[in-house]
C-alpha positions in Angstrom: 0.0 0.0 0.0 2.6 2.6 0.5 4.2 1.9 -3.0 0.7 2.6 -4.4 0.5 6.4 -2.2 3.7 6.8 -3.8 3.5 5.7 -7.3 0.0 8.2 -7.3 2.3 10.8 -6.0 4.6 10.2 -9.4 1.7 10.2 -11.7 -0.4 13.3 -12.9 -1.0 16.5 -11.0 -2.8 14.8 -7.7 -4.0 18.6 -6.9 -6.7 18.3 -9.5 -7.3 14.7 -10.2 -7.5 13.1 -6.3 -7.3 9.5 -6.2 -10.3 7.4 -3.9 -9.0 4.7 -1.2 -10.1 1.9 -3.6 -8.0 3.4 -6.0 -5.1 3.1 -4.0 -6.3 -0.6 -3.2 -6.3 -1.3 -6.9 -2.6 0.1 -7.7 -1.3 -1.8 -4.9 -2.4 -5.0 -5.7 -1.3 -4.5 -9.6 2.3 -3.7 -8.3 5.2 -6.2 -8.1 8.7 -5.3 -7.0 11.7 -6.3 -8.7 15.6 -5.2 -7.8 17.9 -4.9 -11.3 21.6 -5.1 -9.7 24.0 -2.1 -11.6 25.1 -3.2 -14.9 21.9 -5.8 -15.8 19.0 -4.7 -18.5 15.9 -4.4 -16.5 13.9 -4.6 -19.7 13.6 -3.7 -23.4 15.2 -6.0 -26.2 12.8 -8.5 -28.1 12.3 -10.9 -25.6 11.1 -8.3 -22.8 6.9 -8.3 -22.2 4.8 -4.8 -22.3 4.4 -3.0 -19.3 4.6 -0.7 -17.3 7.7 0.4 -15.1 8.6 3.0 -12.4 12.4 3.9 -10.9 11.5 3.4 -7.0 15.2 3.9 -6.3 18.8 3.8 -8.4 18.8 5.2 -12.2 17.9 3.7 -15.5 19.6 4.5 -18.6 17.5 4.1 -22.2 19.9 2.8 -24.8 19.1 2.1 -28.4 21.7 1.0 -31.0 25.1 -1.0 -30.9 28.6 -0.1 -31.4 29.9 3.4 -32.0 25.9 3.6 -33.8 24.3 3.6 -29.6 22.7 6.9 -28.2 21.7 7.6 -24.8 17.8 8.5 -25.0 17.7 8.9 -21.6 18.4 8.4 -17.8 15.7 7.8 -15.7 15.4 8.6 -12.0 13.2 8.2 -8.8 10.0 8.4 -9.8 10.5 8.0 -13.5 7.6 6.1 -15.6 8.9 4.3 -18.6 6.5 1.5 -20.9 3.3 2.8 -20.3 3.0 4.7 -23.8 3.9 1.4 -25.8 1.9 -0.9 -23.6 -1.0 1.1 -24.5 0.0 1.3 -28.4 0.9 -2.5 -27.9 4.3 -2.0 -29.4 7.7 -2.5 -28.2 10.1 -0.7 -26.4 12.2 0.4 -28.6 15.5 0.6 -26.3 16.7 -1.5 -23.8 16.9 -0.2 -19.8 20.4 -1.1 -18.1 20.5 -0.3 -14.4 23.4 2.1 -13.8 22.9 1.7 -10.0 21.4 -1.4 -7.8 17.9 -0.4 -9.0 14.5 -0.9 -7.6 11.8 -0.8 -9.9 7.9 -1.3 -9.5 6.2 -2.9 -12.2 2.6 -3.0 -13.7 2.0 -5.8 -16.6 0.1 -4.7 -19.5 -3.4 -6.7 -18.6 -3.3 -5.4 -14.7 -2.4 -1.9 -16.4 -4.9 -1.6 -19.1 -7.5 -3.3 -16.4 -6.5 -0.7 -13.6 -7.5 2.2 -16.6 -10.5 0.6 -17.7 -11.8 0.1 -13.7 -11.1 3.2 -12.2 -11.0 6.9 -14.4 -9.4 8.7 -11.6 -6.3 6.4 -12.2 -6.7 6.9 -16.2 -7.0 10.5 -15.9 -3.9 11.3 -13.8 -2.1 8.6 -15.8 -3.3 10.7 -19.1 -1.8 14.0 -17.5 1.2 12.2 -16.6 1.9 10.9 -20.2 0.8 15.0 -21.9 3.1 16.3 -19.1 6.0 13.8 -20.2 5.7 14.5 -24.5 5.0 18.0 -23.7 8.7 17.6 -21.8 10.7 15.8 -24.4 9.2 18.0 -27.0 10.7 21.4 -25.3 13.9 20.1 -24.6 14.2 18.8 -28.1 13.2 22.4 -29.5 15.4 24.0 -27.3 18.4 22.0 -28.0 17.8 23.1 -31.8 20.3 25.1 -33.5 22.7 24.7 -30.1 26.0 24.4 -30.1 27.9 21.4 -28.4 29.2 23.8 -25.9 25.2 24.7 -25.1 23.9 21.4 -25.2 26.7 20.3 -22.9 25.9 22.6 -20.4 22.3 22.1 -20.8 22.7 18.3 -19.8 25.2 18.7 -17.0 22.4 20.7 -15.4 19.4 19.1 -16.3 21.3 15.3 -15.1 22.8 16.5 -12.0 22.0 15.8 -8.5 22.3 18.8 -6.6 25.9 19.7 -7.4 27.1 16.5 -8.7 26.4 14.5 -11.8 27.5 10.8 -12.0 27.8 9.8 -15.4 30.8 8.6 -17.5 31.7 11.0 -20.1 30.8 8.0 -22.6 27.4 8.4 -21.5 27.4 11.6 -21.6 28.4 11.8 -25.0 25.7 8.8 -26.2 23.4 10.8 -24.6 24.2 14.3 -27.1 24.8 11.8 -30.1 28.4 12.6 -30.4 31.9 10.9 -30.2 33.5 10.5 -26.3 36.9 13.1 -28.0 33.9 15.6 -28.4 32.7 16.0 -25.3 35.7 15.4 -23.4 37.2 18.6 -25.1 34.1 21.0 -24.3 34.1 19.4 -20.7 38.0 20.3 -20.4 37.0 23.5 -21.5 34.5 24.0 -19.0 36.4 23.1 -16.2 39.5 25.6 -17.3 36.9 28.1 -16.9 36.0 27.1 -13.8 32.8 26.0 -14.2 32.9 22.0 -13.5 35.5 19.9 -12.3 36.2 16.9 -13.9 36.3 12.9 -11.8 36.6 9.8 -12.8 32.8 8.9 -13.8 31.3 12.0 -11.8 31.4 15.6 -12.3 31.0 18.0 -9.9 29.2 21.8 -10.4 30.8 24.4 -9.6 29.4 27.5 -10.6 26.1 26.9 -11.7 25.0 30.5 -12.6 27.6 30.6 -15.5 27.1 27.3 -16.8 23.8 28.6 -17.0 25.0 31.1 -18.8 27.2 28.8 -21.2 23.7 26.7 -21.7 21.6 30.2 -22.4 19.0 29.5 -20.0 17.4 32.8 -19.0 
């Protein structure tokens, strides 16, 4: 029961779209648990089943391609929702998940899913809101990276992907993640961290003046 008050929490504006006690009753008896150690594919690929899928703890990173060809789509945090668009559409994920922490995950298969929006509207409506409020996202960052430089785009991430001050990713990530080769982004990161903006760890990366990389990003 208290992964269901949290998983409502995650999805949709609560504020405007309440959720009943039977509702919570019917999330929590839809959820299973399951713990992805660092390093293993938590799903995606041809073999994975449709569904649903939400970061209780650890990160996620979305990975599509092989070879110097992969790109990062994205890393997903506490609280992330992944699968819930293609388990409705009743395609397949297009990318495979690899934990990049020990990773909890809470997990909705596609009948329980589709049966928990059919049975209850409250849940379908915030789950509606969640999935506009998620496109609407991806779409603004996509037109705001347009016509960018590296340098911008770079700076950009770093802040978006960082916790507080910090941001734990390797550089090759980093650079899947921006579509680009590791050399390019390791010479705009040295860069940045000449100018005193970041400094530079083995895997992390640490924030150090956040107002100018702000700046360096163009974020008003």
């Amino acid at each position: 029961m208290q992964h269901a008050a949290w998983v409502a929490r995650c999805v949709g504006r609560g504020e405007s779209v309440p959720l009943a006690p039977e509702d919570i009753t019917a999330l929590a008896s839809s959820l299973q648990r399951r713990f992805v150690p660092r390093g293993s594919v938590a799903f995606g690929g041809r073999s994975s089943r449709p569904g649903v899928w939400i970061v209780r703890s650890g990160r996620l990173e979305l990975v599509s391609g092989r070879g110097a060809d992969q790109v990062v789509v994205q890393i997903l945090h506490t609280g992330d929702v992944d699968g819930d668009i293609q388990a409705l559409l009743g395609v397949r994920v297009p990318y495979t998940a690899r934990a990049l922490d020990d990773t909890e995950l809470l997990h909705f298969d596609r009948d329980d899913f589709e049966q928990l929006l059919s049975q209850h509207p409250q849940i379908a409506r915030r789950w509606l809101s969640s999935v506009a409020g998620r496109l609407t996202a991806s779409q603004a960052r996509i037109l705001e990276l347009l016509g960018k430089s590296l340098h911008q785009q770079t700076a950009r991430l770093l802040l978006e992907e960082a916790d507080g001050d910090s941001l734990v990713l390797p550089q090759r990530t980093l650079a899947a993640m921006l579509g680009v080769q590791r050399p390019s982004i390791n010479k705009v990161l040295k860069e940045l961290e000449r100018e005193g903006l970041i400094a530079l760890h083995y895997s992390a990366i640490d924030i150090l003046d956040r107002g100018a990389l702000r700046r360096r990003a163009d974020i008003g």
